[in-house]
C-alpha positions in Angstrom: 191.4 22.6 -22.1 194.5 24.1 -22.9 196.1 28.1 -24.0 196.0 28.9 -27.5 197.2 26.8 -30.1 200.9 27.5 -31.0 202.3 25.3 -33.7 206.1 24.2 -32.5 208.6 26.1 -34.7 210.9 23.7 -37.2 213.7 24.1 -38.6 212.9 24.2 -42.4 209.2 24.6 -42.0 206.7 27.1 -42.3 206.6 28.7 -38.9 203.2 29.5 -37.6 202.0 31.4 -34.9 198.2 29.6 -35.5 196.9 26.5 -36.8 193.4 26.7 -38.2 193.7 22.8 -37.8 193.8 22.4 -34.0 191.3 25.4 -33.5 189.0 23.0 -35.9 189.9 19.8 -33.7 189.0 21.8 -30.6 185.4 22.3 -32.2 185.0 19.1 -32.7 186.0 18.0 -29.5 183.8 20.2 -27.6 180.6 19.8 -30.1 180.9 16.3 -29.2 181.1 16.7 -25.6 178.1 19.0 -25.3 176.1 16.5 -27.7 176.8 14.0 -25.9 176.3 15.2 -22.6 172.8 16.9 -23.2 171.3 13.9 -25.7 173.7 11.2 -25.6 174.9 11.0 -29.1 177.1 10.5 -31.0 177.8 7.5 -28.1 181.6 8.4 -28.2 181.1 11.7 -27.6 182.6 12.0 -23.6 185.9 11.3 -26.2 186.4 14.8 -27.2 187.9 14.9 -23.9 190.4 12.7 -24.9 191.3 14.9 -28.0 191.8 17.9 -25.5 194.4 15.8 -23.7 196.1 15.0 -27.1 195.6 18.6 -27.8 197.2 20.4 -24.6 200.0 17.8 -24.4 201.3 19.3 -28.2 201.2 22.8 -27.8 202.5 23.3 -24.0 205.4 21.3 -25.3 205.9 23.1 -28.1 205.7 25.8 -26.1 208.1 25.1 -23.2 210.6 23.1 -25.8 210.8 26.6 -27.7 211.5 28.3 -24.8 214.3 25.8 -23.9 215.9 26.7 -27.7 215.4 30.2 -27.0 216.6 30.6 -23.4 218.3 27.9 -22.4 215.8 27.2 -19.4 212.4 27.4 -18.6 210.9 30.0 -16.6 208.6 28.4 -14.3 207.3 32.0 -13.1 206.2 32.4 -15.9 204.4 29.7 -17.3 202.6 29.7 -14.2 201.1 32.9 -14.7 200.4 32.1 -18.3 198.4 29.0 -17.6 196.5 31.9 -14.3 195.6 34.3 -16.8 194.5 31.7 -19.5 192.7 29.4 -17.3 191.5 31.3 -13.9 189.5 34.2 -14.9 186.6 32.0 -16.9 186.9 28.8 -15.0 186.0 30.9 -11.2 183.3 33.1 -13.0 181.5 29.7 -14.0 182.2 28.2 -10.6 180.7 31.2 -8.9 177.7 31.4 -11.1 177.1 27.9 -10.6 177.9 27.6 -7.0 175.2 30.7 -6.5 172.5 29.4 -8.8 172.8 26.0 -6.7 171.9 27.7 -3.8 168.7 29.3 -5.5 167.5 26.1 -7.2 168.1 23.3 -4.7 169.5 24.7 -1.8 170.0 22.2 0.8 172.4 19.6 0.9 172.3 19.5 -2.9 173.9 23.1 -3.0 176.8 22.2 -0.3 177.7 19.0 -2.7 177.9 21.4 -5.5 179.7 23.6 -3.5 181.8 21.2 -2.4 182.7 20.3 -5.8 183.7 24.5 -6.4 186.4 24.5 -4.1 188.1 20.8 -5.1 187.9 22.7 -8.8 189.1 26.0 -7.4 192.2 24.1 -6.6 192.3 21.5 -10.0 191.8 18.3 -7.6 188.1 17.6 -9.3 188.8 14.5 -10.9 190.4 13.1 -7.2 187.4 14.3 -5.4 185.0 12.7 -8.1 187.2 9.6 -8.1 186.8 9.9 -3.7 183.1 10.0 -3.6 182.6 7.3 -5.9 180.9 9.4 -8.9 179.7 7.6 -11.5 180.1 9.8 -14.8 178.2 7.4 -16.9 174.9 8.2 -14.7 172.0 9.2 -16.2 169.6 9.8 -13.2 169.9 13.4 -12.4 173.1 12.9 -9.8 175.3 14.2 -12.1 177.1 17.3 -10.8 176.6 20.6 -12.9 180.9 20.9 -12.1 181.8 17.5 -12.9 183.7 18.5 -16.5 186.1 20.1 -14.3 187.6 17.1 -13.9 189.7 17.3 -16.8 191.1 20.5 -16.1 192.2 19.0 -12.9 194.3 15.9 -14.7 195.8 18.7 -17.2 197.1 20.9 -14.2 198.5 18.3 -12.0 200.3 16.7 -15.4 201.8 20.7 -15.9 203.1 20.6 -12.5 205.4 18.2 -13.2 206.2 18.3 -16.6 207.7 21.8 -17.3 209.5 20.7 -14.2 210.9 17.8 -15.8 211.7 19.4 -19.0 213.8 21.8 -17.0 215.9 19.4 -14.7 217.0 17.8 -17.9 217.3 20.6 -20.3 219.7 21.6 -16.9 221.4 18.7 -16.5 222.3 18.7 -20.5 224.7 20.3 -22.0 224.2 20.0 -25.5 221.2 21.2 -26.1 220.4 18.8 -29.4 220.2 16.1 -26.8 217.4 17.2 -25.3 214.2 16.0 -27.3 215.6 12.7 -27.8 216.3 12.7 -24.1 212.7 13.5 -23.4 211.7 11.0 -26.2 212.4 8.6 -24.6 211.0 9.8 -21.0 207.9 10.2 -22.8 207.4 6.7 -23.8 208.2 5.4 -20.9 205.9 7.8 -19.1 202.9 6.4 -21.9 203.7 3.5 -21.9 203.4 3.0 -18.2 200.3 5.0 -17.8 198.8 3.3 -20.9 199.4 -0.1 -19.1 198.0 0.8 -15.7 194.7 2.6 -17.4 194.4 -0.8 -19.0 194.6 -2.5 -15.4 192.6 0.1 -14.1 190.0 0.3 -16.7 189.2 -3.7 -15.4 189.6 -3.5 -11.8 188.0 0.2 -11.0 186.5 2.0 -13.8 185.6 5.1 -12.0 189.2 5.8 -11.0 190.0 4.8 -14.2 188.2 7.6 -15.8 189.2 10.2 -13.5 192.9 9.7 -12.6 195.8 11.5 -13.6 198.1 8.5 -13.7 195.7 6.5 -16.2 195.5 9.9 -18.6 198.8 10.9 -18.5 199.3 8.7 -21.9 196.9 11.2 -23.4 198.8 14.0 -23.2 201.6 12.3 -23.3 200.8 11.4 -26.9 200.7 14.8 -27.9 204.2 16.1 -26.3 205.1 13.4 -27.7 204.2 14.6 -31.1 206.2 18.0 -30.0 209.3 16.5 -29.3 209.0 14.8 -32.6 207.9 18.0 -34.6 211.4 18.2 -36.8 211.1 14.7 -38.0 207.2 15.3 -38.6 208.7 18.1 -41.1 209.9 15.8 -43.3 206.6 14.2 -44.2 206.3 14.5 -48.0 203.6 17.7 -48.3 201.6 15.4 -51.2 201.3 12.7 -48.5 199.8 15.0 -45.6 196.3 15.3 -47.2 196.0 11.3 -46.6 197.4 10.9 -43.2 195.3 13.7 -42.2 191.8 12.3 -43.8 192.6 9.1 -42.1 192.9 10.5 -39.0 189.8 12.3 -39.5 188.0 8.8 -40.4 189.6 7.3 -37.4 188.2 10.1 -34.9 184.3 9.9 -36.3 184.4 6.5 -36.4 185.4 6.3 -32.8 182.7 9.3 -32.0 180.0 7.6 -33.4 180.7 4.1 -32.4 182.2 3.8 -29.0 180.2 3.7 -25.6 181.1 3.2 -21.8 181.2 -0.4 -22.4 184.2 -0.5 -24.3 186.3 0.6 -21.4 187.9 4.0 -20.9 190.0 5.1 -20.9 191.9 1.5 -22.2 191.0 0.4 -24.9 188.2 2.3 -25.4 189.8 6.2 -26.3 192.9 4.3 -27.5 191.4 4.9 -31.4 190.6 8.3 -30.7 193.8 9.6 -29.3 195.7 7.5 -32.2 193.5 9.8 -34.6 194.0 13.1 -33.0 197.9 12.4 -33.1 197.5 11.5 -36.7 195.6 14.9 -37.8 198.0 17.0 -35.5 201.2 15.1 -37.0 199.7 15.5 -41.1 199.7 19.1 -40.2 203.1 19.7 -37.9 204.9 21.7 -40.6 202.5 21.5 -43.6 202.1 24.1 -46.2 198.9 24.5 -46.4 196.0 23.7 -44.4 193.2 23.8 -47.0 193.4 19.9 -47.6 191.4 20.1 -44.4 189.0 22.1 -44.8 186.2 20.7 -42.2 188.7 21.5 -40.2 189.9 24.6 -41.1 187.4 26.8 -42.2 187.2 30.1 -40.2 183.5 28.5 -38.5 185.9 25.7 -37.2 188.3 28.0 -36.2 185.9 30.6 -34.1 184.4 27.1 -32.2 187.8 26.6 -31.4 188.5 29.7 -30.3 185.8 29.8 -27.7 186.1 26.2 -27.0 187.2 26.6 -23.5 184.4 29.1 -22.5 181.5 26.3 -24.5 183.2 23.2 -22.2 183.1 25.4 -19.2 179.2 26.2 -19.3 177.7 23.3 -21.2 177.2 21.4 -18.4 176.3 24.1 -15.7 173.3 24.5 -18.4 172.5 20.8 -19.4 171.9 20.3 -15.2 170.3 23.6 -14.6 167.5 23.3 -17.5 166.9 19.5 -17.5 164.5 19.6 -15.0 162.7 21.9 -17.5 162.3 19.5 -20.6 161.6 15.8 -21.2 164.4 14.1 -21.3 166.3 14.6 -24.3 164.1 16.1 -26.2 165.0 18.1 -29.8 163.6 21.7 -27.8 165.6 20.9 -24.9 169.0 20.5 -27.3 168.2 23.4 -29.0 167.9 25.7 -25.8 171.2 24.3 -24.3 172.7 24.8 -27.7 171.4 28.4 -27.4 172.1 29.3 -23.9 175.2 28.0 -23.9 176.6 29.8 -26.7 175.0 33.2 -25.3 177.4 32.5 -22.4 180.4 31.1 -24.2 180.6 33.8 -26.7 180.2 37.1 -23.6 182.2 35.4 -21.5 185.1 34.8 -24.1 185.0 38.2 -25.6 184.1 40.2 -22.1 186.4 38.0 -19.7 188.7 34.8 -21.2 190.2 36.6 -24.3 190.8 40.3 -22.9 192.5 38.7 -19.4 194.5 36.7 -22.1 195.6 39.4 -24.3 196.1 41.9 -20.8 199.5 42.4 -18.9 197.8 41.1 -15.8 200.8 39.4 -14.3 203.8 40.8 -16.1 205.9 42.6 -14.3 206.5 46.5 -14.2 202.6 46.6 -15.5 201.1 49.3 -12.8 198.0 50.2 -11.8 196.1 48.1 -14.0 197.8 44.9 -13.7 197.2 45.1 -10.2 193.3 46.5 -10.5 193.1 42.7 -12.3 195.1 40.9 -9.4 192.5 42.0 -7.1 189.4 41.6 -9.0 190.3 38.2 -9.7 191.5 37.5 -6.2 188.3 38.8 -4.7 186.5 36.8 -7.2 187.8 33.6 -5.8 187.9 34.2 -2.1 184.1 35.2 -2.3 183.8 31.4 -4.0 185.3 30.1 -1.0 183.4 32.2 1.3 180.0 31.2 -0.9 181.0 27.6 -0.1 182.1 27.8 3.3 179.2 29.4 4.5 177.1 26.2 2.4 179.1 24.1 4.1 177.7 25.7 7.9 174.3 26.5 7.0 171.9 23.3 6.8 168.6 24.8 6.9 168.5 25.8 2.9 165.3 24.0 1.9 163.4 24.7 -1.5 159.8 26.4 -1.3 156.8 23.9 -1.3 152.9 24.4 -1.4 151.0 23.9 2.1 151.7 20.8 3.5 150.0 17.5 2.9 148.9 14.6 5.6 151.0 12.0 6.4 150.2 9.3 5.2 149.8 5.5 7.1 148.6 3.0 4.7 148.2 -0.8 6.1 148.0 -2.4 2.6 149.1 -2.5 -0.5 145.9 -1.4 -1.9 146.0 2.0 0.4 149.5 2.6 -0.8 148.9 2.5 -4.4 145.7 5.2 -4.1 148.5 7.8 -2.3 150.7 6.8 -5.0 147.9 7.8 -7.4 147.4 11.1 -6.0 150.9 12.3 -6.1 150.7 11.3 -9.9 147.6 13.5 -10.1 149.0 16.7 -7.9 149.4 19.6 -10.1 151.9 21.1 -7.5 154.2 20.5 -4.4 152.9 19.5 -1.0 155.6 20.7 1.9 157.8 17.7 1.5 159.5 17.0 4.6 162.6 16.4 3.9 162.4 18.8 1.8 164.1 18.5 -1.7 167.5 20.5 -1.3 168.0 18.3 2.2 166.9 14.7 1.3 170.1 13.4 -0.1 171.2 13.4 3.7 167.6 13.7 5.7 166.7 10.9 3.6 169.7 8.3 4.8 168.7 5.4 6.9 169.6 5.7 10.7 171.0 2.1 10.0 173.8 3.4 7.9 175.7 4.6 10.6 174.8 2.1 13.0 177.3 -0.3 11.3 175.6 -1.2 8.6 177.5 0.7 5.8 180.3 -2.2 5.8 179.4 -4.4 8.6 181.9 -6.1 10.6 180.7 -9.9 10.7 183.1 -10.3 12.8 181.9 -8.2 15.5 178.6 -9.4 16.7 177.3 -5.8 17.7 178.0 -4.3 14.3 174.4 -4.0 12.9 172.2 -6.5 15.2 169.1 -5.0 16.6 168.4 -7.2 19.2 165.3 -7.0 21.2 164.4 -7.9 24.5 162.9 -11.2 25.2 162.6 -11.6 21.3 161.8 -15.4 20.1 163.2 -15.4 16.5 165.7 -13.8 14.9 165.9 -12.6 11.2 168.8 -11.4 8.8 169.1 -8.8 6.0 172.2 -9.6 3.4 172.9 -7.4 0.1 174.4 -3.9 -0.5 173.4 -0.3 0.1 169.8 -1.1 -0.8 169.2 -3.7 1.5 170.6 -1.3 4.3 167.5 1.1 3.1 165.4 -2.3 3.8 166.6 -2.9 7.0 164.1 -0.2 8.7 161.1 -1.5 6.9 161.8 -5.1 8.2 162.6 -4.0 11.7 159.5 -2.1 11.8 157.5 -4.9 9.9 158.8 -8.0 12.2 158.4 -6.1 15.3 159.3 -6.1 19.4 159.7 -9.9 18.8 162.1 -10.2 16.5 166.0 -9.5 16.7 167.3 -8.3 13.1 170.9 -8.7 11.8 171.9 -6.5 8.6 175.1 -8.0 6.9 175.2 -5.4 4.1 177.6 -3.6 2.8 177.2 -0.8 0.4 178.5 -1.8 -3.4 178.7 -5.3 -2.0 175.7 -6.9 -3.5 174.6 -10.7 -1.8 175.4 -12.7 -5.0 178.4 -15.2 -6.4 178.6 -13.3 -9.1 182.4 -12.8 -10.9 181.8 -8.5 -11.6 183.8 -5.6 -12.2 183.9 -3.4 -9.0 184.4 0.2 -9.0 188.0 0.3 -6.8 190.0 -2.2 -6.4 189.4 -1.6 -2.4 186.4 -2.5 -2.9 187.2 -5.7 -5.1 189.2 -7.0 -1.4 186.8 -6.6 0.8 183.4 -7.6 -0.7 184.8 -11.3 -2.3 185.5 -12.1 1.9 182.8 -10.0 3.1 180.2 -12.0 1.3 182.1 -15.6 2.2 181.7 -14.3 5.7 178.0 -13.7 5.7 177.6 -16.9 4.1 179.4 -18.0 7.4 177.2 -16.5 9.2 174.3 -17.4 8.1 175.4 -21.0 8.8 176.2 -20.1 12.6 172.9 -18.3 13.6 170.8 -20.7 11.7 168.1 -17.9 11.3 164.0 -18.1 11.0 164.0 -15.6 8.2 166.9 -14.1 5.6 166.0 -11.1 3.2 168.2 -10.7 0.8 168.1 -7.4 -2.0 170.6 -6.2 -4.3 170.3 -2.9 -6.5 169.2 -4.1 -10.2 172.0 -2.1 -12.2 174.7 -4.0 -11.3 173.7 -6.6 -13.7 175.8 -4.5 -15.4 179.2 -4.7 -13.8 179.7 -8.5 -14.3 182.5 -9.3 -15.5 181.4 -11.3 -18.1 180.1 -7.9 -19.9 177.3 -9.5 -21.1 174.2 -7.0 -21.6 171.0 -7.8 -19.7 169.1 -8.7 -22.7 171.6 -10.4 -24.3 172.1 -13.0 -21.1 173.4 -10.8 -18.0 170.2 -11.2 -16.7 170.5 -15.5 -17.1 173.9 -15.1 -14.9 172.2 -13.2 -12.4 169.2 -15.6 -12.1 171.8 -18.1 -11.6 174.0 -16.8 -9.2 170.6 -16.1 -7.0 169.6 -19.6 -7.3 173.0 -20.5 -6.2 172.5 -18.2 -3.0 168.7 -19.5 -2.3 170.4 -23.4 -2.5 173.1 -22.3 -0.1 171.0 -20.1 2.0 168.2 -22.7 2.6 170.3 -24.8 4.0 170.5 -22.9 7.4 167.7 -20.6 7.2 163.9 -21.2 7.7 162.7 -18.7 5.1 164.2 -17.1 2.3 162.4 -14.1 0.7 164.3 -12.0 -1.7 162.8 -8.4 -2.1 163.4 -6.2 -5.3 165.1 -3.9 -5.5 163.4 -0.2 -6.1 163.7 0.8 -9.9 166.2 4.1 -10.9 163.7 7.0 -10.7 164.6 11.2 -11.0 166.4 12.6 -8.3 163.7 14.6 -6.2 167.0 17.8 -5.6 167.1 18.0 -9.2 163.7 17.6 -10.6 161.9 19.6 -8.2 163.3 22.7 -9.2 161.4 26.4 -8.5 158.6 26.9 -11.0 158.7 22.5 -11.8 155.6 20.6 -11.4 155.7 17.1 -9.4 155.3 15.5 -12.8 158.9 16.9 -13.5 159.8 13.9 -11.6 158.0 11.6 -12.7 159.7 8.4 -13.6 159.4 4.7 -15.3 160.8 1.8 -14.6 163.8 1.0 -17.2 164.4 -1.5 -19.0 167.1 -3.4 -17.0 164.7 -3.3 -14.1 162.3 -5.2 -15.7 165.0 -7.9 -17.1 166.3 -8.4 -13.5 162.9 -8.6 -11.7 161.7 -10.9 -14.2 164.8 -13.1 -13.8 164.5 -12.8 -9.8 160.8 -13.9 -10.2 161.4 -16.7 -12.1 164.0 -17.7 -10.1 161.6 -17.4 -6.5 159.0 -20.0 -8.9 161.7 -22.4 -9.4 162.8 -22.3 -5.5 159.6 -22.1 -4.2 161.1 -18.9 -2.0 158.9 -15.5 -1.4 159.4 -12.7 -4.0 158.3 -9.4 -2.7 157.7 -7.7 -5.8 158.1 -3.7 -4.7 157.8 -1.5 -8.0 154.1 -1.4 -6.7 155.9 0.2 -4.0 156.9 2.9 -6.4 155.0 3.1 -9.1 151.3 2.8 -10.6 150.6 1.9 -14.3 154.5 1.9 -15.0 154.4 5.4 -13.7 156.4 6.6 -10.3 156.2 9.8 -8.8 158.7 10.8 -6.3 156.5 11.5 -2.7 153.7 10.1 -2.0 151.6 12.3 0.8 154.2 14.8 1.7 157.1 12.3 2.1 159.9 11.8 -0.7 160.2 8.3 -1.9 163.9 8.6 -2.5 166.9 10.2 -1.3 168.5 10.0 -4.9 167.7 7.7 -7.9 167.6 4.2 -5.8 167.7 4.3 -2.4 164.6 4.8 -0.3 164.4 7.6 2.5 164.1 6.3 6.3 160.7 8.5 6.3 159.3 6.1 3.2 160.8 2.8 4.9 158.5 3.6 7.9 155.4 4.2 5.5 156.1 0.7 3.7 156.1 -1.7 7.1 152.8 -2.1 7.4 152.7 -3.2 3.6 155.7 -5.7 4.0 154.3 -7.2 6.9 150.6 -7.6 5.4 152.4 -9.1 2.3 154.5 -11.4 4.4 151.6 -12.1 7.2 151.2 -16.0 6.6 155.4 -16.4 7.4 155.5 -13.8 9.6 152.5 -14.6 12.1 
């Protein structure tokens, strides 16, 4: 999001002061976000980001570069203190409000992420901390962070802290000052084509960094300053002309909104239409007479969207994460009410906060009394954030009222399983789940993770082996982080006389699959790491291997096939690959399913919620994969332990069963559940285990 739009003043043109144009692009923009965000269409919306970037890159530029023509030099002071007063004020009131509604609706662990994610937006380094912790933005299974927008405002400050910099060391080292845009010209196509190329690397080789990094933006807004170093040529354009440049671009830009998804790859090529549109609209009106050839665009209900723009990004998302647990999912009366809510608190919060800090003298100097009367509201303000999220960060017992508690439950079959299953999708409300929903994100975590089996080191024989004494037979686990949430079912299931070996790694699934990972990091160590198990499989020669790899990421082969249109068929054969291979050393191969994406029990179960607010059903993609993995185990002849019974009765999965969660987010299974299903494994497994 970027200050108020400022058209760059040319020699010969119309100078203007306000272009109804932008304001209208920056409705757009945002419309589309929100849509998107809250129903998932138009499919391209996430791109109205990308027309920010575009946006902001014009108009700072403009800005500093007619500051340069004034002055002579750029006051750095100063544009700092613009950017304060036009950014700060709204972007810590949201953070606060969210930060203190997360601690009365989840509490928990859920409330110090969130908080967590206050303070890396407090300081603009959102989109590193996203990128850090391996956020998927794409997800649609209740993980998503109610601060996660933020982001963007991250990659637009870091850009502004060094290019105003940049403009001034040359403008300095100049001494004609006509040689100064084409100096910067040319800076600015090396500086987009450079980023442009290493999105495009990125884009393929980790598409979560991708999406969040400064370095693969930077083209975006380099596109539009660009555009403002180019503004005296754009002058020229003949004015008859401008109407048709401009209506192209606007064809180009809802054609890319309604068209493009995740899967074309952002943000190369897939926001590479987008941002080629936006320029196009911004250039057809970059010293144009009139602006009524746009209309859509320009009309004063465009304009006032645009105005407010900044406060409607801000809170859209903060409401989307907040209500959801309150509606079906994407639903026409849940749309409506984020469409409400949100401009309730976009439209106060403009006209009480954003605009009047804005238009104040907060900042300038020789301003009194008043001036500093803002300093220190605004300063106390944020240190109470970062008190609010340091004391989060110290206090671990937050939990979320429950109902009295229920029994724990022991079932010894499948059969007894499924009935507890049964009466959690009957419960009208919450038993005392222990964990309890605010703390099962880290409550939940199997003891196995930090016992070496996050990233095992195959090549140290202690890293995940739990060895037993005077134990006969030994047993391994291979796949990624959801075979490390199998590991203490099977150690519980197999027993005192088994010794278990996990060779998991967490985004490292057990399969010779060519895929897409998420970092490049990743990409170097899972290739060996799954050579090695391989390895080790040979050496230990062992009575029993499990293997279990999480279902979605039939979706990161490389091959971007869709499961139903044959990702499924290359990962049925990359699994009968692994059985051949695996059968070679090993007694027994069973492959186990993995458990199918459900609601995340610190979102769903919010106060005043029912359990059926997290309620889930398999997807589709779940049932692709298990039916690939199951014919697969018939051609073999391996075991297939087929575990959405595990979940789910009737294609319906509630998320406890008893008074113990099922999941500690949307896939993995808590350590408390793993316990529960031993006895099942092993009675389902009793003629290869006994």
């Amino acid at each position: 999001m970027t200050s108020p739009p400022m058209a760059a003043s040319q020699e010969g043109a119309k100078k203007t002061a306000f272009r109804r144009d932008i304001q209208g692009l920056r409705a757009v923009a945002v419309i589309a976000v929100i849509l998107n965000h809250a129903v998932g269409k138009p499919s391209g919306g996430f791109l109205g980001v990308d027309i920010f970037f575009v946006i902001s890159g014009f108009i700072i530029t403009a800005l500093l570069l007619r500051e340069v023509d004034r002055t002579g030099r750029i006051s750095f002071v100063q544009f700092y203190k613009r950017r304060v007063k036009r950014i700060l004020p709204a972007a810590t009131l949201v953070l606060a409000v969210t930060v203190a509604l997360s601690v009365v609706i989840h509490g928990g662990e859920r409330a110090r992420q969130i908080a967590g994610d206050a303070l890396a937006a407090t300081f603009f380094v959102s989109n590193w901390r996203f990128a850090a912790t391996g956020a998927d933005y794409w997800a649609d299974d209740g993980t998503t962070s109610p601060l996660q927008h933020y982001w963007s405002l991250g990659v637009e400050e870091q850009f502004y802290v060094v290019w105003p910099i940049l403009i001034g060391v040359v403008a300095l080292i100049l001494h004609q000052r006509r040689a100064l845009k084409p100096v910067l010209g040319v800076i600015l196509t090396l500086i987009v084509i450079g980023s442009l190329a290493w999105a495009a690397h990125e884009t393929d080789t980790a598409p979560m960094w991708a999406y969040f990094s400064t370095l693969t933006r930077a083209w975006e807004l380099g596109a539009g300053a660009l555009l403002a170093v180019s503004a005296n040529s754009l002058t020229r354009i003949p004015e008859r002309v401008r109407p048709y440049l401009a209506w192209s671009g606007i064809a180009a830009l809802a054609y890319s909104l309604l068209t493009v998804t995740e899967a074309d790859g952002m943000p190369v090529p897939g926001a590479v239409l987008a941002v080629a549109a936006t320029v196009l609209i911004i250039g057809a009106g970059t010293g144009a007479v009139s602006e009524a050839a746009v209309w859509p665009l320009s009309n004063r209900g465009s304009s006032y969207i645009g105005d407010i723009s900044y406060s409607l990004y801000l809170w859209h998302l903060p409401v989307i994460v907040f209500i959801g647990p309150y509606f079906a999912h994407r639903e026409r009366r849940f749309l409506l009410t984020v469409l409400a809510i949100t401009a309730v608190l976009s439209v106060a919060s403009y006209h009480l906060v954003e605009d009047p800090i804005r238009r104040s003298r907060w900042l300038e100097t020789n301003t009194g009394r008043r001036s500093h009367l803002y300093t220190i509201a605004t300063s106390a303000v944020v240190i109470g954030l970062i008190a609010t999220t340091s004391v989060l960060a110290l206090r671990p017992d937050i939990t979320v009222a429950s109902a009295p508690a229920a029994a724990t439950i022991a079932p010894q079959s499948q059969e007894e399983l499924t009935e507890h299953l049964r009466l959690a999708l009957a419960a009208d409300e919450w038993p005392a789940l222990s964990p309890a929903p605010g703390d099962v994100a880290e409550d939940g975590q199997s003891d196995e993770r930090w016992q070496g089996c996050d990233r095992t080191d195959l090549s140290d024989p202690d890293s995940c082996w739990f060895p037993n004494d005077g134990a006969g037979r030994t047993a391994l686990v291979m796949g990624d982080s959801t075979a490390i949430n199998l590991l203490p079912t099977v150690r519980a299931a197999l027993g005192e006389g088994w010794n278990v070996r996990g060779t998991t790694m967490a985004g490292c699934p057990q399969l010779p699959l060519h895929m897409n990972f998420r970092t490049e990091d990743l990409a170097d160590i899972c290739i060996p790491h799954q050579a090695a198990a391989l390895e080790l499989v040979a050496s230990m020669k062992p009575d029993i291997v499990f293997v279990r790899n999480v279902y979605t990421q039939v979706n990161w082969v490389s091959s971007k096939v869709a499961p139903e249109d044959g990702g499924t068929v290359e990962w049925g054969l990359a699994l009968a690959d692994l059985i051949t291979e695996l059968e070679k050393h090993a007694t027994t191969v069973v492959v186990v399913q993995s458990p199918p994406l459900s609601a995340v029990l610190s979102e769903c179960a919010a106060p005043g919620s029912a359990p059926a607010a997290c309620v889930s059903k398999p997807d589709t993609d779940y049932r692709l994969v298990g039916d690939a993995e199951r014919a697969v185990a018939r051609a073999t002849g391996i075991r297939y332990v087929n575990t959405e019974d595990w979940f789910c009765v009737d294609g319906a999965c509630p998320s406890f069963a008893g008074n113990i969660p099922l999941k500690s987010d949307s896939t993995h299974t808590t350590k408390q559940y793993a316990a529960v299903l031993a006895p099942v494994l092993r009675d389902d497994l009793s003629d290869v285990l006994d």
